[in-house]
C-alpha positions, 0 to 999 in steps of 0.5 A, a space after each residue: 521501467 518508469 520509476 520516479 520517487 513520491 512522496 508518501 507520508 513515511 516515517 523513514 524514507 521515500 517510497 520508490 514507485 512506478 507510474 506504468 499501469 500492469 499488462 491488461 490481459 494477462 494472468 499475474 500474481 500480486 505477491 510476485 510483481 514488487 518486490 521488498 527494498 531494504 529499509 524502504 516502501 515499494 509502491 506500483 500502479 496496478 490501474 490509475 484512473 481519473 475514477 480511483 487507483 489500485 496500487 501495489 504496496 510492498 513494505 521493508 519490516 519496520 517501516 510505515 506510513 505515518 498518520 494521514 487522512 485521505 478523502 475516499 474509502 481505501 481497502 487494504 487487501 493483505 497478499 503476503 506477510 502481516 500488517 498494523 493498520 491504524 484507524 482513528 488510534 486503534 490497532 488492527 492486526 491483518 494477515 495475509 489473506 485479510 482485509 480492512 476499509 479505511 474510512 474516508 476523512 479519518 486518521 490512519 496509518 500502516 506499520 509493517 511489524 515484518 515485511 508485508 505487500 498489500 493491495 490499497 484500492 480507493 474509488 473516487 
């Protein structure tokens, strides 16, 4: 498997990622295709487009994506454990199963209070 280490806005350490899109075709579940790494953010493409990204987040408790901005709407889709997401300072707490748009060109950020996956879509 393709892996390479990005750089994300993290507030620990870097975010391991893999840059090969999913199997077309074929029936997968989100939750089951990354895995948690101890004290770390793991990160898949799912589909990466000239037109937008679905990627596949998973996140070691305690760890977080610091402040940032991102220049499209991005959806945060919960699949497995509880997140914080930030937006412009206000707390939103989401379980499995939930959602939130995170508006484009203002500040947000993603804490894992226990481990988390989450899908993020963002349309350009």
């Amino acid at each position: 498997m393709n892996k390479e280490i990005t750089r994300f806005p993290l507030t620990k350490k870097l975010c391991i990622m893999s840059n090969i899109d999913f199997e077309t075709s074929s029936i997968f579940s989100f939750p089951a295709k990354v895995e948690y790494s101890s004290g770390g953010i793991v990160s898949k493409n799912v589909i990466k487009k000239d037109t937008g990204n679905i990627s596949l987040f998973a996140f070691d408790k305690g760890e977080s994506l610091s402040e940032h901005t991102a220049p499209f709407n991005a959806l945060v889709q919960v699949v497995e454990g509880e997140a914080t997401i930030i937006i412009e300072g206000k707390p939103y707490e989401l379980n499995a199963g939930e959602s939130i748009i995170m508006p484009a060109n203002i500040p947000h950020a993603v804490e894992a209070k226990e481990k988390f996956k989450m899908i993020l879509t963002m349309i350009k």
